[in-house]
Backbone and ligand atoms as CSV (ligand in chain L), in Angstrom:
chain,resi,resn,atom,element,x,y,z
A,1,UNK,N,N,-10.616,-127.673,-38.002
A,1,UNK,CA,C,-10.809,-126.309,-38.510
A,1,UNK,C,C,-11.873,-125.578,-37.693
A,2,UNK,N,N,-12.755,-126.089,-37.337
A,2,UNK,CA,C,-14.271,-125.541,-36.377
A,2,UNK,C,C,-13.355,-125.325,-35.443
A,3,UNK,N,N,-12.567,-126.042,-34.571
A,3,UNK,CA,C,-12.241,-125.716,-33.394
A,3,UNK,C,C,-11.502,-124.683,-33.529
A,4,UNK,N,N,-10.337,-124.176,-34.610
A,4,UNK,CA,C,-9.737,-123.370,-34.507
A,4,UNK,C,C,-10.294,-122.089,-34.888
A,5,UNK,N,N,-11.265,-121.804,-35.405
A,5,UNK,CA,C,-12.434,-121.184,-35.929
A,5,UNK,C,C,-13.110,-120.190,-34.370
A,6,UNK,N,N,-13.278,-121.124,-34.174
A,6,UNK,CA,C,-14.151,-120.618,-32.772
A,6,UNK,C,C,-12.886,-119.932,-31.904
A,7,UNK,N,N,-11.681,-120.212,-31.723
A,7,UNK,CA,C,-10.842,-119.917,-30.551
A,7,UNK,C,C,-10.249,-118.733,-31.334
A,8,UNK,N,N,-10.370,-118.538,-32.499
A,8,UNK,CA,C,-10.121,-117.318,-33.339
A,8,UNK,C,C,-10.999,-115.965,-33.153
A,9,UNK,N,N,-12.429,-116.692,-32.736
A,9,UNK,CA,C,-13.392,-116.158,-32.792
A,9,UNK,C,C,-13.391,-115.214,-31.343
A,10,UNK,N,N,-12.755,-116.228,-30.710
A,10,UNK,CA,C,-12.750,-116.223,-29.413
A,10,UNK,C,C,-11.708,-114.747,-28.894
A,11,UNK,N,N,-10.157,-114.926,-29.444
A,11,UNK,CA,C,-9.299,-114.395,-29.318
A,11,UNK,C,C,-9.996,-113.337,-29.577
A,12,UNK,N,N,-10.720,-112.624,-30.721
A,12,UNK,CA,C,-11.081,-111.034,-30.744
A,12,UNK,C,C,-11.858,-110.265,-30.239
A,13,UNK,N,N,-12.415,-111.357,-29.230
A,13,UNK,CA,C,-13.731,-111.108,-28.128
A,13,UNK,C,C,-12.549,-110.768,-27.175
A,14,UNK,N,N,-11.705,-111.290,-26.611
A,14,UNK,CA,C,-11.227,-111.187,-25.339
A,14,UNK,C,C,-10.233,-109.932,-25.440
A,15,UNK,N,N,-9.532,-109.904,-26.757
A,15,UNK,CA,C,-8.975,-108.644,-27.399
A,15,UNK,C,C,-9.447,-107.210,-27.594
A,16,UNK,N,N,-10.525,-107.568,-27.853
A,16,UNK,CA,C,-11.622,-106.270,-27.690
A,16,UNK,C,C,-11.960,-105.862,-26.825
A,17,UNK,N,N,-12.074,-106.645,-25.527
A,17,UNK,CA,C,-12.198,-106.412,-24.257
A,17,UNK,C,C,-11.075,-105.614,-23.504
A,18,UNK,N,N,-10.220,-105.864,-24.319
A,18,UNK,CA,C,-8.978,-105.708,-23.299
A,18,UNK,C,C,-8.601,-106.261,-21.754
A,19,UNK,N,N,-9.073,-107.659,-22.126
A,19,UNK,CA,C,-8.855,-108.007,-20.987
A,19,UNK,C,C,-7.823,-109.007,-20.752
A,20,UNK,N,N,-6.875,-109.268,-21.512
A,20,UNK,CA,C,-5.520,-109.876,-21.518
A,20,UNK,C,C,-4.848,-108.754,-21.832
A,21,UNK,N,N,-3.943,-108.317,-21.221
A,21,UNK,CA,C,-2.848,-107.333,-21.819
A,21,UNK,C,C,-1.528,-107.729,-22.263
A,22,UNK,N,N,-1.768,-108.848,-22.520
A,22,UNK,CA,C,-0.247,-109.590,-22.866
A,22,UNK,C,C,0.072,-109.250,-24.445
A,23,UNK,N,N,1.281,-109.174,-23.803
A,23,UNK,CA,C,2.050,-108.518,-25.729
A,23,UNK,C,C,2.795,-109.694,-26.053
A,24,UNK,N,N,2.088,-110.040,-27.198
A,24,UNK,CA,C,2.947,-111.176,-28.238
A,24,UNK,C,C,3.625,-110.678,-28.836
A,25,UNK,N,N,4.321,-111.318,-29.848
A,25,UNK,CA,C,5.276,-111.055,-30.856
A,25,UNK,C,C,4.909,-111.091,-32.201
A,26,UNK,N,N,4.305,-110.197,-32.476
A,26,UNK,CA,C,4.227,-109.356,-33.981
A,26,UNK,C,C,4.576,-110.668,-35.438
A,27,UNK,N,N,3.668,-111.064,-36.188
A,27,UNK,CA,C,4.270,-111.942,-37.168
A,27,UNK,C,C,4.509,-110.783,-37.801
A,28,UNK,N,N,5.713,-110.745,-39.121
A,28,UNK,CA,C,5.756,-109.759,-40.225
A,28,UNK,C,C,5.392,-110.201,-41.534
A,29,UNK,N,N,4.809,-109.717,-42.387
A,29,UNK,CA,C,4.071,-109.547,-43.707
A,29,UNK,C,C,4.659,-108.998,-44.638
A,30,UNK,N,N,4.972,-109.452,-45.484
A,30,UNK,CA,C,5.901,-108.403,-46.736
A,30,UNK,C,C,5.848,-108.934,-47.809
A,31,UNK,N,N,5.592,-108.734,-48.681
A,31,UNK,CA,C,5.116,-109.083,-50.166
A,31,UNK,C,C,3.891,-109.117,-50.113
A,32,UNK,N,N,2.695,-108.523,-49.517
A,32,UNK,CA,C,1.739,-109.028,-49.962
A,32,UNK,C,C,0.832,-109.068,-50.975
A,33,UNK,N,N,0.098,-109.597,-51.877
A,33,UNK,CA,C,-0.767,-108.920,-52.689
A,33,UNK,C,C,-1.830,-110.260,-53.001
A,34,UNK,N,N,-3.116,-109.918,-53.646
A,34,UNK,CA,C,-4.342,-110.386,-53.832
A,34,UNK,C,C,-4.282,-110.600,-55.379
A,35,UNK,N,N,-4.664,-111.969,-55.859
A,35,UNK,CA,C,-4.656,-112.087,-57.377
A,35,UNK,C,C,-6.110,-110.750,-57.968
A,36,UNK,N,N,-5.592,-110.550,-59.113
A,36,UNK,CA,C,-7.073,-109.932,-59.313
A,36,UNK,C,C,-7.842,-111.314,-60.382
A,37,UNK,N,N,-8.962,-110.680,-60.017
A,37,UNK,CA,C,-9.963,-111.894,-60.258
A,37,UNK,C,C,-11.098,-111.621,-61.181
A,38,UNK,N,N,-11.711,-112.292,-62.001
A,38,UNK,CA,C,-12.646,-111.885,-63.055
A,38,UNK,C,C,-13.885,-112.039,-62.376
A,39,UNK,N,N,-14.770,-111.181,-63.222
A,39,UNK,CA,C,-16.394,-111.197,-62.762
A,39,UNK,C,C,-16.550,-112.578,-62.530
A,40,UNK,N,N,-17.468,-113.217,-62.105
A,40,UNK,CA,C,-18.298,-114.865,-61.783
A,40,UNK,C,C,-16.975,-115.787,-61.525
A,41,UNK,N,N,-16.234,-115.174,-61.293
A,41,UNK,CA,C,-14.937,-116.330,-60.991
A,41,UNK,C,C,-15.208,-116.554,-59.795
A,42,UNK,N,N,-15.468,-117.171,-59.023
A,42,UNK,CA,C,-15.506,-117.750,-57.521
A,42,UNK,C,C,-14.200,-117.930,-56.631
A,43,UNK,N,N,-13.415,-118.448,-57.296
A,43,UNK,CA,C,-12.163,-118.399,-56.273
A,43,UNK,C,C,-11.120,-117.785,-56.841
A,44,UNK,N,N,-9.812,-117.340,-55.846
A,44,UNK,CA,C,-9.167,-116.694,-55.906
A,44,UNK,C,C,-7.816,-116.999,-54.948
A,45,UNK,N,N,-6.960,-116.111,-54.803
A,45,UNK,CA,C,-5.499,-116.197,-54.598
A,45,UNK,C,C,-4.765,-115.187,-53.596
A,46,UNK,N,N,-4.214,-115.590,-52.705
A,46,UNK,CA,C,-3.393,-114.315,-52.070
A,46,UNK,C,C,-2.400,-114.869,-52.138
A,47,UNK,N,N,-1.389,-113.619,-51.311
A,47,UNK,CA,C,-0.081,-114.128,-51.221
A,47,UNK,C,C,0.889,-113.514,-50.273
A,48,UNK,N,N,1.656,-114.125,-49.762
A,48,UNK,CA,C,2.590,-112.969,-48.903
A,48,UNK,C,C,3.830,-113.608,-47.933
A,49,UNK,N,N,4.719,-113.277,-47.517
A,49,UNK,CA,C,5.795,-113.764,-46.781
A,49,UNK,C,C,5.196,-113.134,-45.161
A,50,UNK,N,N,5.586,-114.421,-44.540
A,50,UNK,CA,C,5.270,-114.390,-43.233
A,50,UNK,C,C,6.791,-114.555,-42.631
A,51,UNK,N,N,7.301,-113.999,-41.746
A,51,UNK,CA,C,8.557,-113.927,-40.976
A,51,UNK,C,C,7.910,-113.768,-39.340
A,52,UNK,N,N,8.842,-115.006,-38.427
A,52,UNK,CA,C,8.613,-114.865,-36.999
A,52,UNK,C,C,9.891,-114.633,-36.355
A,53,UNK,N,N,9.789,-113.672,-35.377
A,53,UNK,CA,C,11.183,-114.635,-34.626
A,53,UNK,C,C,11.525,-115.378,-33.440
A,54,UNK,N,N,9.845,-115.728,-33.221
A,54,UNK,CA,C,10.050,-117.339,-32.379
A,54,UNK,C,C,8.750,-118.125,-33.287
A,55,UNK,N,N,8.810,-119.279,-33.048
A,55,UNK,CA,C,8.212,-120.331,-33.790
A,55,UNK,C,C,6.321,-120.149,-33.386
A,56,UNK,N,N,5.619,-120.112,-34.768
A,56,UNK,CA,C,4.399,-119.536,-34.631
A,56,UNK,C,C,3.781,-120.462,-35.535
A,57,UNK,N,N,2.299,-120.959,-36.128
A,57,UNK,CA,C,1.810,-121.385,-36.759
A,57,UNK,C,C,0.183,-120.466,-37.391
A,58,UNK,N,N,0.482,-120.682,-38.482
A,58,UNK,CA,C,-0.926,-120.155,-39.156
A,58,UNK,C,C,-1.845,-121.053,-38.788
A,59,UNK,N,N,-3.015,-120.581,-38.188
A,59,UNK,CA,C,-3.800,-121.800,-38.284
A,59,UNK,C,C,-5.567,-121.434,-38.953
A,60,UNK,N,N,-5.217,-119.986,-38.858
A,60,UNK,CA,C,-6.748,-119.435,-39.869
A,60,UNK,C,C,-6.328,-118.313,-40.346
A,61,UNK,N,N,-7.316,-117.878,-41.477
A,61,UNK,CA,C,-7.200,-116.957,-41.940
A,61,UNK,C,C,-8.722,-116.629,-42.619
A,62,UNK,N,N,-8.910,-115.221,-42.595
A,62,UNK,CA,C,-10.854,-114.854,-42.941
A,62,UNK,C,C,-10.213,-113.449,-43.673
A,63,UNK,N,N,-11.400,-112.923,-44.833
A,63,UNK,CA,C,-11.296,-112.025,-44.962
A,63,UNK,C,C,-12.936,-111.641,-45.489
A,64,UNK,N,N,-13.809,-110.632,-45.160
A,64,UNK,CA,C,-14.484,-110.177,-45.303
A,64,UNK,C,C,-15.088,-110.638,-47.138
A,65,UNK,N,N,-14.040,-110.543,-47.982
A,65,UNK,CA,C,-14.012,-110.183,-49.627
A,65,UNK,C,C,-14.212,-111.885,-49.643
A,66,UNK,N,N,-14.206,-112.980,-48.864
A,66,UNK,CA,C,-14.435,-114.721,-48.966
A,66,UNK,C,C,-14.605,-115.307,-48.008
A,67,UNK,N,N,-15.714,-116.172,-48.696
A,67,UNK,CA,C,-16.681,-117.153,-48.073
A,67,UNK,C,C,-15.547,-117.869,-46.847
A,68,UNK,N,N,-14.844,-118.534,-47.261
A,68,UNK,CA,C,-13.613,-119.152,-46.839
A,68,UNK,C,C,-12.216,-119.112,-47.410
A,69,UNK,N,N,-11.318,-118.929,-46.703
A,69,UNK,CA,C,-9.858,-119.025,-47.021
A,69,UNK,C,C,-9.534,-120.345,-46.564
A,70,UNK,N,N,-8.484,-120.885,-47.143
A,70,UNK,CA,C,-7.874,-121.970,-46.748
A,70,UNK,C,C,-6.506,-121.816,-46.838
A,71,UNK,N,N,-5.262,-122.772,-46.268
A,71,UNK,CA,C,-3.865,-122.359,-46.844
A,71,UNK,C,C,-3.889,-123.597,-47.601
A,72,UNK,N,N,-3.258,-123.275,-48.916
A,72,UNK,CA,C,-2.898,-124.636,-49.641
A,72,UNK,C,C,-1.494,-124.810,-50.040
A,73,UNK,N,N,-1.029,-125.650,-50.139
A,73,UNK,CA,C,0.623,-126.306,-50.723
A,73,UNK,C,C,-0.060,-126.298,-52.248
A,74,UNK,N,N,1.137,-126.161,-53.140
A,74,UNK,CA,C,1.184,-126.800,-54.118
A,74,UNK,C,C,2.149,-127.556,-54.758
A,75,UNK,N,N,2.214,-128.672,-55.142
A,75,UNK,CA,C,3.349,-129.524,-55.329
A,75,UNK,C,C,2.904,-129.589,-57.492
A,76,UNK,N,N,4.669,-130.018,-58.268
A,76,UNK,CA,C,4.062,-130.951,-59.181
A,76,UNK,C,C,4.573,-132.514,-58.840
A,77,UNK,N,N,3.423,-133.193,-59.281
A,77,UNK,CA,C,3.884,-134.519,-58.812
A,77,UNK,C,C,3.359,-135.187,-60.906
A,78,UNK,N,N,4.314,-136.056,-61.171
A,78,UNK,CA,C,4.237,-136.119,-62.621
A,78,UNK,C,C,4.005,-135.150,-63.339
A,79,UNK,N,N,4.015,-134.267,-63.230
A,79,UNK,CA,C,3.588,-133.009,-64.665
A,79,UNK,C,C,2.548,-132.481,-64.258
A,80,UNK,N,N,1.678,-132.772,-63.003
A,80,UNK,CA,C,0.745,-132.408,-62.667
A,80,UNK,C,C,0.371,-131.685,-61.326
A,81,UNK,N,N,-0.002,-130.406,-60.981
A,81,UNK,CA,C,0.101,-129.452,-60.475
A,81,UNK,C,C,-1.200,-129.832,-59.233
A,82,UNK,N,N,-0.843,-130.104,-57.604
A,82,UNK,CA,C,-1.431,-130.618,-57.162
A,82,UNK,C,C,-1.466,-129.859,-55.860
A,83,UNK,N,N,-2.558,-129.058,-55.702
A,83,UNK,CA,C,-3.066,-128.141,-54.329
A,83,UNK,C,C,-3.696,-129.281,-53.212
A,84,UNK,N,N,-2.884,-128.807,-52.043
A,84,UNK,CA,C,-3.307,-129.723,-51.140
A,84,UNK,C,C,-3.896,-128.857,-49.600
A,85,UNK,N,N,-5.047,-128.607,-49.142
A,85,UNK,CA,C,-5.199,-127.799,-48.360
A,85,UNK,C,C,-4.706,-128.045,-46.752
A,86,UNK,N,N,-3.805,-127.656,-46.198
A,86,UNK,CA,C,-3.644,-127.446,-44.699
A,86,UNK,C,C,-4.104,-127.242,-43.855
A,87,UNK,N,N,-4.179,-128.227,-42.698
A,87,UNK,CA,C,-4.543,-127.337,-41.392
A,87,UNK,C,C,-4.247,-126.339,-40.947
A,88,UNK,N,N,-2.694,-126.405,-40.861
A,88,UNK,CA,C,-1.471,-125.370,-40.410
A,88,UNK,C,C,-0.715,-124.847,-40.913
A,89,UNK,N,N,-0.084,-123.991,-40.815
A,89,UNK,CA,C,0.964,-123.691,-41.917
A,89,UNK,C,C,2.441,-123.494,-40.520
A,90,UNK,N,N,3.421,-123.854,-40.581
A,90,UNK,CA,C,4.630,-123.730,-39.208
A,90,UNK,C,C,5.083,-122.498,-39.941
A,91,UNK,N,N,5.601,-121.287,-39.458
A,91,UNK,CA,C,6.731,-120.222,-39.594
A,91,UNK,C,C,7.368,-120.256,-38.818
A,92,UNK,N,N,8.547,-120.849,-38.718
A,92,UNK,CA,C,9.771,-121.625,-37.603
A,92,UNK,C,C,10.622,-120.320,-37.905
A,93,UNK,N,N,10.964,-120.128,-36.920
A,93,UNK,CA,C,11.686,-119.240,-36.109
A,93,UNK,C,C,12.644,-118.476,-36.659
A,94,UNK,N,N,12.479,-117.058,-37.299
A,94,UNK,CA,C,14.091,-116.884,-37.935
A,94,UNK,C,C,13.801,-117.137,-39.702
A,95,UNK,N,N,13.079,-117.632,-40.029
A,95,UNK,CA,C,12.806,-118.783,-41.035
A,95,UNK,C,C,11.671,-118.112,-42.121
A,96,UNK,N,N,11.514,-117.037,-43.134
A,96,UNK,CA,C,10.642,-116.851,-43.462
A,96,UNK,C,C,9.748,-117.656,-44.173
A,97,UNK,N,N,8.713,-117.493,-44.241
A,97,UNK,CA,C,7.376,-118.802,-45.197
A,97,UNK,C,C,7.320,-117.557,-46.175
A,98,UNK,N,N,7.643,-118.197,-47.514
A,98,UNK,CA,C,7.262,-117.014,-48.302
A,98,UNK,C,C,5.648,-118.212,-49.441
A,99,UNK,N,N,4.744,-117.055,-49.173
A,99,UNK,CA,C,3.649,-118.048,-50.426
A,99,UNK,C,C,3.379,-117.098,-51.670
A,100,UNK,N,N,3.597,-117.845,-52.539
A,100,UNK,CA,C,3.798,-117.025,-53.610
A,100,UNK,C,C,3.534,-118.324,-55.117
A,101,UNK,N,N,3.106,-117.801,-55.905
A,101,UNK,CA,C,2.282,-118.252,-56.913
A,101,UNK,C,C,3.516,-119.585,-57.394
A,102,UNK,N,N,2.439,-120.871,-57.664
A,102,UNK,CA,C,3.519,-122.111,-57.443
A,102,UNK,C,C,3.781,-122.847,-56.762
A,103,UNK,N,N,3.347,-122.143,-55.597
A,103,UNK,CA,C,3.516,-122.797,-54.082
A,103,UNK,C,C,2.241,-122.508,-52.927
A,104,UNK,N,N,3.204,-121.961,-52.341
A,104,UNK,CA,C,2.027,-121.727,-51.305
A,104,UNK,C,C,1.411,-121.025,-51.457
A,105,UNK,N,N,-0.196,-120.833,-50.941
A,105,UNK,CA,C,-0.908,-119.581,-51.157
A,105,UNK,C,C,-1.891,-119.913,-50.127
A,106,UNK,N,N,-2.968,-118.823,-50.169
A,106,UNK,CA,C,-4.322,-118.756,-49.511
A,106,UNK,C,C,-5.104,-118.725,-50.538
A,107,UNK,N,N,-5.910,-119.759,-50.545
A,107,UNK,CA,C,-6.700,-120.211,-51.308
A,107,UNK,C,C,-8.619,-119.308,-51.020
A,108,UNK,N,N,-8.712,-118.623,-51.786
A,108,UNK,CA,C,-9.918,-117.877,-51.586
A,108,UNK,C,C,-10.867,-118.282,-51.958
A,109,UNK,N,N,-12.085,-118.500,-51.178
A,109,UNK,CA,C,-13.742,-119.161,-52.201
A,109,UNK,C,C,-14.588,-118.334,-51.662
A,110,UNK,N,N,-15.723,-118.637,-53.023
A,110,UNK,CA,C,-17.188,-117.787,-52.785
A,110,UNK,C,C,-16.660,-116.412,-52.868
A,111,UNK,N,N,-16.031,-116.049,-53.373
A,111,UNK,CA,C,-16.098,-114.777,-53.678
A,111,UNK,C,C,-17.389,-114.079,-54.153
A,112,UNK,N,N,-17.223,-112.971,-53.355
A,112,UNK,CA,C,-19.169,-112.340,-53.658
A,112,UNK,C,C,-18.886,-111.553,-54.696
A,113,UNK,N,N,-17.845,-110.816,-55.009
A,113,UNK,CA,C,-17.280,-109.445,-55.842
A,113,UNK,C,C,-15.711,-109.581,-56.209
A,114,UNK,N,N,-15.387,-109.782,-57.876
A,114,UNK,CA,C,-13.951,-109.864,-58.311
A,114,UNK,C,C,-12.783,-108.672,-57.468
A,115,UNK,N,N,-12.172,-109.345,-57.411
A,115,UNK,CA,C,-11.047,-108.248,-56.782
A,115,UNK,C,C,-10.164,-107.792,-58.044
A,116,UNK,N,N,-10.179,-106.041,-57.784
A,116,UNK,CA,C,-9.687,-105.430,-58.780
A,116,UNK,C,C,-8.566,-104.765,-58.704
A,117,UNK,N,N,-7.588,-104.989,-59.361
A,117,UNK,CA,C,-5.737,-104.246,-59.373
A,117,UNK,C,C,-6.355,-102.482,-58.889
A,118,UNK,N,N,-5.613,-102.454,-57.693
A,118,UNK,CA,C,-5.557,-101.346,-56.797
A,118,UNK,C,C,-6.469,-100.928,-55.499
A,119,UNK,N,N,-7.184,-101.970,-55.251
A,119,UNK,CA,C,-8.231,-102.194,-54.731
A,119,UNK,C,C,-7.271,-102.723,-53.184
A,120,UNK,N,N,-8.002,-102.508,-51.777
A,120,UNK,CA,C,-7.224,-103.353,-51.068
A,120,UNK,C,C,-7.749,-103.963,-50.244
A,121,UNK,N,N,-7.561,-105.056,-49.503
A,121,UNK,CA,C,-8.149,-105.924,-49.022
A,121,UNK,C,C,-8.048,-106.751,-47.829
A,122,UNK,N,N,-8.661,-106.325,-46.760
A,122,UNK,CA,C,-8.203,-106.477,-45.124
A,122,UNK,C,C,-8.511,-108.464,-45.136
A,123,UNK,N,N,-7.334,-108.965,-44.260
A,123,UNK,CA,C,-7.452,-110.327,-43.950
A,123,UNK,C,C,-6.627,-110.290,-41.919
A,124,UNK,N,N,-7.615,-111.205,-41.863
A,124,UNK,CA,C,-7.251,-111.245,-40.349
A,124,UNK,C,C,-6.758,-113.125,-40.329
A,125,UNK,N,N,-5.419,-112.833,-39.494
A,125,UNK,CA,C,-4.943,-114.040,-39.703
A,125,UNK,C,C,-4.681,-114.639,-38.452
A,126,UNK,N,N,-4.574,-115.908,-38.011
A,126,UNK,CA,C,-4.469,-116.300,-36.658
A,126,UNK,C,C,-3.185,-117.172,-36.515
A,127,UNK,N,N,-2.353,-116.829,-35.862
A,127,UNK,CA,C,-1.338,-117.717,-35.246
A,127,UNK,C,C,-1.181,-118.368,-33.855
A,128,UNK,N,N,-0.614,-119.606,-33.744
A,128,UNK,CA,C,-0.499,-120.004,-32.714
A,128,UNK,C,C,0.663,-120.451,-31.759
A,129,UNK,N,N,1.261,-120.119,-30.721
A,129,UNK,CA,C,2.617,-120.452,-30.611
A,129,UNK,C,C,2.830,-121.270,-29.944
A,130,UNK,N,N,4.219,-121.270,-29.403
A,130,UNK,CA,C,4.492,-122.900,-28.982
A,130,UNK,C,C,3.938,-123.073,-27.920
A,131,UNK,N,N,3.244,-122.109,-27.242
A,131,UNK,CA,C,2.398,-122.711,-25.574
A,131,UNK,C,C,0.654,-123.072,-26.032
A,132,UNK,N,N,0.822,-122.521,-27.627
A,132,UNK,CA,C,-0.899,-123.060,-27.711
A,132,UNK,C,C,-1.471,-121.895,-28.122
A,133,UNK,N,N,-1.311,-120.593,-27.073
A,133,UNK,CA,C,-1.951,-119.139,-27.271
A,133,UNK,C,C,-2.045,-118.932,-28.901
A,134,UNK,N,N,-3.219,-118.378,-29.116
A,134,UNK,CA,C,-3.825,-117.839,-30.156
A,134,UNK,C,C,-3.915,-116.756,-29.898
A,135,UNK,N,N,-3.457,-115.657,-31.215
A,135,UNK,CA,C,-3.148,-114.451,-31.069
A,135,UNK,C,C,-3.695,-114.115,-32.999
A,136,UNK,N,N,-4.079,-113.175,-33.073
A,136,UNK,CA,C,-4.880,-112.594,-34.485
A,136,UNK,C,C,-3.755,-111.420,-34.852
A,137,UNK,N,N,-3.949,-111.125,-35.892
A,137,UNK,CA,C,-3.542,-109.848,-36.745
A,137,UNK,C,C,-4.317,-109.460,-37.775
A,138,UNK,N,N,-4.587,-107.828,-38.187
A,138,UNK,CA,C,-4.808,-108.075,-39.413
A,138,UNK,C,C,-3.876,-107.697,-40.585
A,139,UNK,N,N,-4.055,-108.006,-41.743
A,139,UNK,CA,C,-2.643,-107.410,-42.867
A,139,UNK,C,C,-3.325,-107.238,-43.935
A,140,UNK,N,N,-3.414,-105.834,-44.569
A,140,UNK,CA,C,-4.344,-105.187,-45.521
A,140,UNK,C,C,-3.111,-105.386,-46.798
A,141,UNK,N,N,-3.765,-106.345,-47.826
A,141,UNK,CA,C,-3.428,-106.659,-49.520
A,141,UNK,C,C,-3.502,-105.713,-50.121
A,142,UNK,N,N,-2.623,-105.398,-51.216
A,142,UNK,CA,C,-3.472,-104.480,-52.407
A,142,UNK,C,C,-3.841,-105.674,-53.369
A,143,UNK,N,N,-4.584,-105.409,-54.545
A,143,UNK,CA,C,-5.095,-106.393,-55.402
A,143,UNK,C,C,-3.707,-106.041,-56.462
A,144,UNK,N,N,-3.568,-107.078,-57.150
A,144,UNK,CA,C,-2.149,-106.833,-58.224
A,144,UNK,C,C,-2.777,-107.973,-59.323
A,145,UNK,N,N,-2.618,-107.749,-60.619
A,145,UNK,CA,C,-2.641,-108.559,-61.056
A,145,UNK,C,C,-1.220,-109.734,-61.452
A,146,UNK,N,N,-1.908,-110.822,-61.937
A,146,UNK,CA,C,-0.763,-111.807,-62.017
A,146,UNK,C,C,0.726,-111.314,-63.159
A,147,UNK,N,N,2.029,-111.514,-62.193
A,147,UNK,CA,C,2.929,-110.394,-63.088
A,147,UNK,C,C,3.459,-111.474,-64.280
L,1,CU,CU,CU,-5.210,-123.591,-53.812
């Protein structure tokens, strides 16, 4: 995670520069939205469908509104509802990743301030493709509460 951290870090230095002019390929975002969250609640929830159309991987994600994001699976295994956090997340080709409550999500901590229904909320996300290149986006949430 540090390593991918830093080369994330890295990508918006060299981006800002403009000193690669290479045009990647756009991940797409659609559904997105932010759980809303109560006062002193610490963690929290996003959500959203990721679509590629060549093979890309999540490998970070930050947003200003938390300490740390993580991506998590959620499985039930016996009756029991079991978040497992990822390195990576694959969006194979053609293939949308949809995360959505149940399953997959971005797992939010340290929240400094509850997120409130209508409120919106910038996250910068990092993908990586099949040669390695790390490439950022950002994709602005609205807050929704749970439907
Ligand atoms: Cu989780």
């Amino acid at each position: 995670m540090q390593k991918t951290t830093f080369l994330c870090r890295l990508v918006t230095s060299v981006f800002l520069a403009g000193w690669l002019g290479v045009a990647h390929a756009e991940v797409k975002t659609t559904d997105a939205w932010v759980r809303a969250s109560n006062a002193g609640q610490s963690v929290g929830a996003a959500y959203l469908t990721l679509s590629s159309a060549e093979d890309v991987t999540l490998v970070y994600a930050e947003t200003a509104r938390a300490g740390t994001v993580e991506m998590h699976s959620m499985t039930m295994q016996n009756g029991v509802m079991k978040m497992r956090s990822m390195e990576e997340l694959p969006v194979p080709a053609g293939k949308p990743v949809k995360l959505a409550p149940g399953g997959l999500h971005l797992m939010l901590f340290e929240l400094p301030s509850p997120f409130k229904a209508g409120e919106q909320v910038k996250f910068r996300l990092c993908f990586k493709d099949k040669k390695g290149n790390i490439t950022d986006q950002f994709v602005t949430m609205p807050v929704k509460t749970a439907p």
